[in-house]
N, C-alpha and C positions, 0 to 999 in steps of 0.2 A: 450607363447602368445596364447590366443581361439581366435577365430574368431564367428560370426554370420553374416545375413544380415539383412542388415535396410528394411524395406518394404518398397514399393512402397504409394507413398503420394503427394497429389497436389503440393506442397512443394518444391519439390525435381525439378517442372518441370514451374519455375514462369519464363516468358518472359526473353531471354537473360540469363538466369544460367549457361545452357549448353555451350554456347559461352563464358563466361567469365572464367570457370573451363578449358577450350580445352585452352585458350588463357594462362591461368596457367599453365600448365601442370599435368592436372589430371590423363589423359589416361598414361602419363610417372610417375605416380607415384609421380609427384613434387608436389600436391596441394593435400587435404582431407578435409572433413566436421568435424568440432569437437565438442565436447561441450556439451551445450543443444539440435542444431537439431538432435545430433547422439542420446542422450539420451529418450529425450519427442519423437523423431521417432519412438525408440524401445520398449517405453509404449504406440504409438496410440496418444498419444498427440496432439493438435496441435502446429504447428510449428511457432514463429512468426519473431525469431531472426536468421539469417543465421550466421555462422562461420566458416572461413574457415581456416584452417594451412597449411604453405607453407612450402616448403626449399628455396625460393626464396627468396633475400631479398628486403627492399620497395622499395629501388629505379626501380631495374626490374619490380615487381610489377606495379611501378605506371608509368613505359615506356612502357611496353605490353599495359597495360590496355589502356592507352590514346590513346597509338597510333589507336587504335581498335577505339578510339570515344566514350569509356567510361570514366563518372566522376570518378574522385578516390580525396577524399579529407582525408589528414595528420592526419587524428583526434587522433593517440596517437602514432605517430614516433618516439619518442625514448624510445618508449617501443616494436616498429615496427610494429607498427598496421598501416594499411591506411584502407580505408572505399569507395568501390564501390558505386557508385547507381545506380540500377538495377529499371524501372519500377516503383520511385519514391522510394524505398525501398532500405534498407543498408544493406552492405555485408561486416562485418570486415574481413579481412584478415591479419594476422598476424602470421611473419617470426618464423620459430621453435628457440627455445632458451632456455639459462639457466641461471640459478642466478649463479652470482659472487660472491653477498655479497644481505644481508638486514638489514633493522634498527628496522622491524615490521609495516614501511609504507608504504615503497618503495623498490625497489630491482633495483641494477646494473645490467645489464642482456649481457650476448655476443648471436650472434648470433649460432646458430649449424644447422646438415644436419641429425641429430641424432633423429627420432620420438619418441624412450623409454625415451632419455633424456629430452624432451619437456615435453612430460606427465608425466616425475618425476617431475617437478614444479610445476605440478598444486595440487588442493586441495584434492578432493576426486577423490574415484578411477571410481564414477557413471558421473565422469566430466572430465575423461579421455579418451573417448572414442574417435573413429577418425571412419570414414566411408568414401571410395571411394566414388565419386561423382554418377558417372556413374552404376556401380554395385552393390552399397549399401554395399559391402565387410567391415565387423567391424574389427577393430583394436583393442586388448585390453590387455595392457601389464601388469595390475594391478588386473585385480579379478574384473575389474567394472562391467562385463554381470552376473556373478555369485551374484556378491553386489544388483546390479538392480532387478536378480528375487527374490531374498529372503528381499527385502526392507529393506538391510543395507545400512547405511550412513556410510562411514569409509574412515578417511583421509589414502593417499599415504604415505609409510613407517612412522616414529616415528611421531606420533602426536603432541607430544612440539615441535616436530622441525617447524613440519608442520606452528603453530601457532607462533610462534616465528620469522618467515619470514614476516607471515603478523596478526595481532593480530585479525583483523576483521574478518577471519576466526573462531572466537568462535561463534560469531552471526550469522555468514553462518551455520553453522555445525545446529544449532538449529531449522533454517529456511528450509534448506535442510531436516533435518530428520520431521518435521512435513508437510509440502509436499510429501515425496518421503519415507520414512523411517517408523519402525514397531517399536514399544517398546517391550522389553528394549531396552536402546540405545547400541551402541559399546560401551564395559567396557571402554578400552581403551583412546577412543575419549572424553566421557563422564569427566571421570577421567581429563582427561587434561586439560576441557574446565572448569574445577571448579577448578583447581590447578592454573590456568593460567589468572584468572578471572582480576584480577590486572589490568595486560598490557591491557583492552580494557581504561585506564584510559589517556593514550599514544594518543588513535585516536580521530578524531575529531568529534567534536558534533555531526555534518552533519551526518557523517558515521554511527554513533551508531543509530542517528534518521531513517536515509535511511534504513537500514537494517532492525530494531527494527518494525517499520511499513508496511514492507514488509511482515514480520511474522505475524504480527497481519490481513493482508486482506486477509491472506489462510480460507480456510473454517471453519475448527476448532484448533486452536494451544491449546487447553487448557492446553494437555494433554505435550504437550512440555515446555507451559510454568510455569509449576508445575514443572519439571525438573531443567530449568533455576532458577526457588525462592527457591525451596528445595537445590538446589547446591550454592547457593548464588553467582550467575552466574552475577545477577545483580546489587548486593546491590553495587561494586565500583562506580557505573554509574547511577543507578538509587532507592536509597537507598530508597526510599518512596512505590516501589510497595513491598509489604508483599501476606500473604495467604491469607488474608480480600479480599484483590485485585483477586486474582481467581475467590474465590465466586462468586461476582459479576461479573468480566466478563464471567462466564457460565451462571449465571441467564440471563445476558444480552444476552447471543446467543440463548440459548433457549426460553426467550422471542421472539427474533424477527421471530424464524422459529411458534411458538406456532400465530404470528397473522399475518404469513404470510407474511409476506413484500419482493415484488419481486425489492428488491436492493439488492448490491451486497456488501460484508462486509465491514463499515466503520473502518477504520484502526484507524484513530483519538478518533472516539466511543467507540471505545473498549480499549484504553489508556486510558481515562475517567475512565472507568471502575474499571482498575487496579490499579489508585491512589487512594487516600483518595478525598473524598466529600466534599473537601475546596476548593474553586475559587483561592483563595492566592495562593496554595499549586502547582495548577493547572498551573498557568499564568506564575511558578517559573521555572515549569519544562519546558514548552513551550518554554520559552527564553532560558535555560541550554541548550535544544536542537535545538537552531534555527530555530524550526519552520515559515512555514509562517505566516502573519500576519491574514490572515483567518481563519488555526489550532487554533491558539491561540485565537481568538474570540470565536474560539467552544468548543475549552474547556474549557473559561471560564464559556461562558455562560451554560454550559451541567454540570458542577460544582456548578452553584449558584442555591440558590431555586427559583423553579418557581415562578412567583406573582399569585394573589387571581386570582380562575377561578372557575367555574362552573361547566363548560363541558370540551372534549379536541377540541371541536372545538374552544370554548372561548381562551385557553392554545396557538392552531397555531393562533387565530387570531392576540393575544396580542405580541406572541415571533416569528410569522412564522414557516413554515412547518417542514423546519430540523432540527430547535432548539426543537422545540415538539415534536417530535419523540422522539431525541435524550434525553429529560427531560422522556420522559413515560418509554420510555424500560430501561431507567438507575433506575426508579422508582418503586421500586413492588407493591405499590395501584395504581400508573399509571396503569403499564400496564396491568392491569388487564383488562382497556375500552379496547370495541373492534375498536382500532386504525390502523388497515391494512387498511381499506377505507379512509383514514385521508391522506395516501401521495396523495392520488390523489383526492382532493378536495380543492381547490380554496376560498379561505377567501375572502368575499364579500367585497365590497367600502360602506359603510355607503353612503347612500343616497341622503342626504343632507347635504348642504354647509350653513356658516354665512349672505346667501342673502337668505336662506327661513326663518330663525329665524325674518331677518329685514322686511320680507313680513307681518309676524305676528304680527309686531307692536311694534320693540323692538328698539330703535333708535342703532345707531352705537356707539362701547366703550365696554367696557373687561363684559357686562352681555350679549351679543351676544355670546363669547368664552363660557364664563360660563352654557350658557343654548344649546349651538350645545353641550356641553361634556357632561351634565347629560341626554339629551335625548341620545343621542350617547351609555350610560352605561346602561339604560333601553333598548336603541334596541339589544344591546349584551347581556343583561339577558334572552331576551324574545326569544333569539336562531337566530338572523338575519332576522325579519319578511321584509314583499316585500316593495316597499316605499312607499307607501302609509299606512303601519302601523308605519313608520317611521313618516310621516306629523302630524299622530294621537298623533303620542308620543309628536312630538316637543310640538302640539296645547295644550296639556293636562299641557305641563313641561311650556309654556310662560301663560296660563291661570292663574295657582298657584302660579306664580312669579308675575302677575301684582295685583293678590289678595294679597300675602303676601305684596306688597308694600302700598294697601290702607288701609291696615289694620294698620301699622307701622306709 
């Protein structure tokens, strides 16, 4: 086993920590930090999910803790997790343990007092790590501080085994190595996770979607997700994205850093992307995957062709700002406009209502509709003029209407 220490980080020191670790038994060795804060601590990261592993199990857990006057609520006890709240903020804590058995969904789990048997259950050896509360002292019974400097991603002993406990671990492994990981990938890992492609067909839609989209809102997966379509990682599950699909989502990420757009990456956008260019195709997969009912309006809509426009202001007037966007940088003559000033501009209200058309002499009944919408379509040509070039328009559009009537 090597050791390191975690650095010192605001993190480490949030209201009440320190009292809920002492009331664990950290200082005796009974409680440690695991996980992601030991890990993103030892890259500088910031820290936002606390974890802690115990030898204790929940019940003590959650009789210390109370008795002290802290919340602890059940949230995954029989898998022995309970959940502090510290400061308005959660603190899982969950008893050391090991698999009995799996089916690839779920696992039977006993509890142990064992930390190398704890951290053989988990997935990777960079998510193994354990850190003293108090003196930051790393724990690492796997090769994770050596994995973490050289940005390997590599499951904990046989990789089919690894995957075969839990299958969602192929889309972790993917997701992890394009956050934290250097290409090539682990022969090994790699190997397994296209051997083993099948079993994600086992999990639930939920899952593959949760996962799937968590990958896609890291900075750049491209590079992972050409690994994933060349291994045919995804055709059991998501048979429609192909190499076509790449293409486009790199044009798509380098469109939006080329104009700039200070948002952060659209997870669903970039799904767009990776499909095929049909709303059908889109709306099919949305439902496959359970999305919300919101995803699936955006990708249908980000899927269909845009209607007739002019400009891209015309483009956000007609569909709104994030559908626009999302039409230009999926578009390469879109985005070519300079559309970075476009998230932060405000599509005007047309000016006038069916009581100025009837001021101008048009009695009440469907040519009042009829003449607010053709002037309405000349103020959107003419680029949003002020309202008073709007009064001009109407006077010009009911002028030509009461002429074409005397003439008929």
């Amino acid at each position: 086993m090597t050791t390191a220490r975690l650095p010192d980080a605001p993190w480490r020191h949030r209201p009440g920590f320190d009292d809920l670790c002492a009331r664990l038994g950290a200082a005796e060795g009974e409680t440690r930090l695991v996980g992601g804060a030991v890990r993103d601590g030892l890259l500088g990261l910031d820290v936002a999910d606390i974890d802690l592993a115990t030898r204790l199990r929940p019940d003590e857990v959650t009789q210390r803790l109370t008795g002290a006057g802290i919340k602890v609520v059940p949230t995954g006890i029989t898998h022995g997790t309970v959940t502090a709240v510290l400061d308005h903020r959660p603190v899982e804590i969950t008893t050391l343990r090991s698999d009995v058995s799996t089916d690839g969904r779920r696992a039977t789990i006993v509890y142990t007092d064992d930390w190398q048997e704890d951290a053989a259950r988990r997935d990777f050896t960079i998510n193994a790590l354990y850190a003293d509360p108090a003196t930051g002292d790393v724990s690492d019974y796997f090769g994770g501080l050596k994995d973490l400097e050289a940005r390997r991603v590599r499951f904990i002993g046989d990789p089919a085994q690894r995957i075969a406990e839990d299958h969602l671990r192929i889309l972790r492994y993917f997701r992890f190595l394009a956050r934290f990981g250097a290409l090539p990938p682990d022969a090994a890992a790699y190997a397994a996770c296209r051997d083993n492609a099948n079993s994600l067909m086992a999990l639930s839609r939920e899952r593959i979607a949760d996962e799937l989209l968590k990958l896609l809102a890291l900075p750049d997966p491209s590079a992972v997700l050409r690994l994933m379509i060349e291994g045919g990682v995804l055709l059991p599950v998501l048979p429609e994205i192909e190499a076509a699909g790449l293409a486009r989502l790199e044009a798509l990420i380098a469109r939006q850093q080329q104009a700039g757009l200070d948002m952060p990456p659209a997870a669903v956008l970039r799904l767009c992307a990776l499909l095929p260019p049909d709303a059908d195709v889109g709306e099919q997969i949305a439902a496959r995957l359970k999305l919300s009912n919101k995803a699936r309006k955006r990708i249908v809509t980000a899927l269909t062709p845009p209607p007739a426009h002019a400009s891209a202001q015309e483009l956000v007037y007609r569909v709104g700002t994030e559908a626009a966007l999302d039409l230009m940088l999926l578009d390469r003559a879109e985005a070519s406009r300079n559309i970075g000033p476009l998230s932060h501009w405000n599509p005007p209200v047309f000016p006038l209502s069916g009581r100025d058309i009837i001021a101008l002499g048009i009695s009440a009944g469907p040519d009042v509709a009829k003449l607010l919408s053709t002037s309405k379509e000349q103020w959107i040509a003419e680029g949003f003029p002020d309202a008073n070039r709007a009064r001009a328009i109407a006077q010009a559009q009911v002028a030509e209407f009461l002429r074409s009537r005397q003439n008929s």
